[in-house]
N, C-alpha and C positions, 0 to 999 in steps of 0.2 A: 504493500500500500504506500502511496505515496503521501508526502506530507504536506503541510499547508504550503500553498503557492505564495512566492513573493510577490511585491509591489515596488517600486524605487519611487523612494520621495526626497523629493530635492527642492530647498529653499533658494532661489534666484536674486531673490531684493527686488532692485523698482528695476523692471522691463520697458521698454517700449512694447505699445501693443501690439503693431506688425511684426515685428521682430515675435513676441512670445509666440504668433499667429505661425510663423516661419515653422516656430520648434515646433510645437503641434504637428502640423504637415507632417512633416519627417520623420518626428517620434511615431504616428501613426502608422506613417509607411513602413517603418520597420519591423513596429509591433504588429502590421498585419502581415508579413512573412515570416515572424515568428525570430526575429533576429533580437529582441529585446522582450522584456517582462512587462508587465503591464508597471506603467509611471505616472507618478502624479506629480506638476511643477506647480510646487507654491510659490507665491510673488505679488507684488503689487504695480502697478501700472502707474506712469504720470497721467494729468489730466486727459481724459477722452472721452468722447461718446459714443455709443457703440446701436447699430441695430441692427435686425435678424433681418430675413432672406425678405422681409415686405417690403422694407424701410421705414423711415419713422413715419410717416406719413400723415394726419394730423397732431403729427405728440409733440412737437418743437411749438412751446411758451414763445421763444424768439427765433428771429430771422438766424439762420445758422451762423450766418457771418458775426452776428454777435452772442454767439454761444462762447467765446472764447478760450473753446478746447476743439481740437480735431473731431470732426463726424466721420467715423467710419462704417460704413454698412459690410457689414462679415456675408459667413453660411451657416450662421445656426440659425438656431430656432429662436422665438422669444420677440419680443417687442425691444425701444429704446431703453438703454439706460446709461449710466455712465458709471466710470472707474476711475478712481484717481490715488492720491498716497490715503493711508490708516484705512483702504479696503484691504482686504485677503481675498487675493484671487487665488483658487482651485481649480487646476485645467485637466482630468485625470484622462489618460490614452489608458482605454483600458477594453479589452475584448471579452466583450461582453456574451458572446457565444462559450468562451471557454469558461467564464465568471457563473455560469448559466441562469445570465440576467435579461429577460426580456427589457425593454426600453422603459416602461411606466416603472418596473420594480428598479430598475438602474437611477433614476429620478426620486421616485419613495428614499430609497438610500441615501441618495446624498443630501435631500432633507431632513433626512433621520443625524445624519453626519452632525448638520448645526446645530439641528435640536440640544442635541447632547454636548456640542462645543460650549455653547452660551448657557447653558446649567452651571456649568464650572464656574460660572462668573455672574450665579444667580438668579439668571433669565429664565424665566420661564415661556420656553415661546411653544408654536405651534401649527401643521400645516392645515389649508382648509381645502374641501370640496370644491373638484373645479377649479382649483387656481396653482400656478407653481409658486415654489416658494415656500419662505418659513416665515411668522410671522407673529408680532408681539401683541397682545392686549385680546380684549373681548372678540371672541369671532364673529365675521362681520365687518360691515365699513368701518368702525371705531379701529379695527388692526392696522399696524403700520409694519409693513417690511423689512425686516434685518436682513434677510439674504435674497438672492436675485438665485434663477436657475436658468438656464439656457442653452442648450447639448447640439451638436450634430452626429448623427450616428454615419461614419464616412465607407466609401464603396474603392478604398485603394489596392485591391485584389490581394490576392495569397492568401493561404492557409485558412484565416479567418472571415476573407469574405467580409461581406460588409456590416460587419460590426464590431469593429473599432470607433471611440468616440474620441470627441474634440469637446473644445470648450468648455465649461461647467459652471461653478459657482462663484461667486460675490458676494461676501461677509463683511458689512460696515460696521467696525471696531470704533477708528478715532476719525473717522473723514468726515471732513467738512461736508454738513447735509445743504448746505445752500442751494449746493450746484443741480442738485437735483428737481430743484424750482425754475431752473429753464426747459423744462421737458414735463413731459406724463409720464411717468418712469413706469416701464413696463406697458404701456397703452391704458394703465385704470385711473382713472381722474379721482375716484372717491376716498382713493386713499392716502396713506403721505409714508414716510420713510423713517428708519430711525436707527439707532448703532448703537452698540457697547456701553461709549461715552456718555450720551445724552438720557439711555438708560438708568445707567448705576453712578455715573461720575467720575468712574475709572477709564485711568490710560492706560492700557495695557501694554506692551510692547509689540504689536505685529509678528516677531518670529516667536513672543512666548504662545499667542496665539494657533500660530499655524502648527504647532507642536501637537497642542490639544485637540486640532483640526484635522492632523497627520494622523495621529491614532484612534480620532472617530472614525475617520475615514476605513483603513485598514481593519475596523470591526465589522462595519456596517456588510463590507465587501467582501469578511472574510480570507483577508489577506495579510501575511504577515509584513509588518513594517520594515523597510531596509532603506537604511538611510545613506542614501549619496552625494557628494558634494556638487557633482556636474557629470550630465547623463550627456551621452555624446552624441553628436548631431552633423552630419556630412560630413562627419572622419576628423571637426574638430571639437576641442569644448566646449563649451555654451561660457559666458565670461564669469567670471567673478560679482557677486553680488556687491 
């Protein structure tokens, strides 16, 4: 019998988005001929905004041009939001055929992942009917969103076929919730946004964070934790955080 399967989790620092977008790609490709383990890159991103395969399309508060971060439209799924420093981005490459995680129970997981990261630090959150995401206070339009979700499940051929995923989650720790007042964050108007900070009070440090996020994760997924400093990417290293 074999034993539990690894995962590589590797903390980056602050990314650019295209650039994390690059690793992804790659990571995927490899992991879907089976050339690497399933990897999850923690990290945070400078300012940006990001939207899935629709585009924002009425969600921009302002004219783009004065959104005063990059609008990127990706291929995942999910409506606008943005990313910037004291978020925790989780991007997990992970084959979800061998995981044997169909897509919604792949998703369930990695809500389950926050749920349990933000306990450590007192939150009681939770997800609802109908919506992605984890999310804080009464259920219902009174909740406000700590973490964002938003997955591609990608078709790079080999072994695994098309499921391998990209993209993932956004856990607002210490980032400034302002920014998220130029947009409909996610396409829901009724709701609003909220982080760690404006929670409890606490500033956490982002990688003690991703630590607690590293090992929900590897639960959730059933995967043993193994931690690397830089997972490698077109035969070089990914940089130094």
């Amino acid at each position: 019998m074999g034993g539990i399967a690894i995962c590589d989790f590797a903390w980056l620092g602050r990314v650019e988005y295209e650039e994390a977008w690059q690793y992804q790609r790659e990571l995927a490709r490899r992991r879907a001929l089976g050339e690497i383990a399933d990897t999850i890159l923690l990290l945070e991103h400078p300012p940006v905004f990001t939207t899935g395969r629709r585009g924002p399309g009425a969600n921009l508060r302002l004219p783009e041009e004065a959104l005063g971060a990059p609008l990127v439209e990706t291929d995942r799924g999910g409506d606008i939001t943005f990313h910037g420093p004291g978020q925790l981005i989780a991007y997990p490459i992970v084959d979800l055929r061998a995981a044997s995680l169909s897509v919604v129970s792949y998703v369930r997981a990695l809500e389950e992942a926050v749920v349990r990261t933000v306990l450590t630090y007192g939150i009681e959150a939770h997800t609802e009917c109908g919506l992605t995401g984890v999310w804080v206070g009464e259920t219902g339009p009174p909740a406000e969103k700590i973490a964002a979700i938003g997955v591609r499940i990608g078709k790079p051929g080999g072994p695994a076929g098309g499921w391998v995923t990209t993209h993932g989650l956004a856990l607002n720790v210490t980032v400034d919730l302002e920014w998220f007042e130029r947009i409909v964050p996610c396409g829901i108007g009724e709701r609003g946004v909220t982080s760690i900070e404006s929670l409890t009070g606490q500033r956490p440090r982002l990688e003690d964070v991703a630590e607690v996020l590293r090992d929900a994760l590897g639960y959730v997924l059933g995967r043993e934790v193994r931690v690397v400093d830089s997972p490698m990417v077109t035969g070089r290293a990914m940089p130094a955080p």
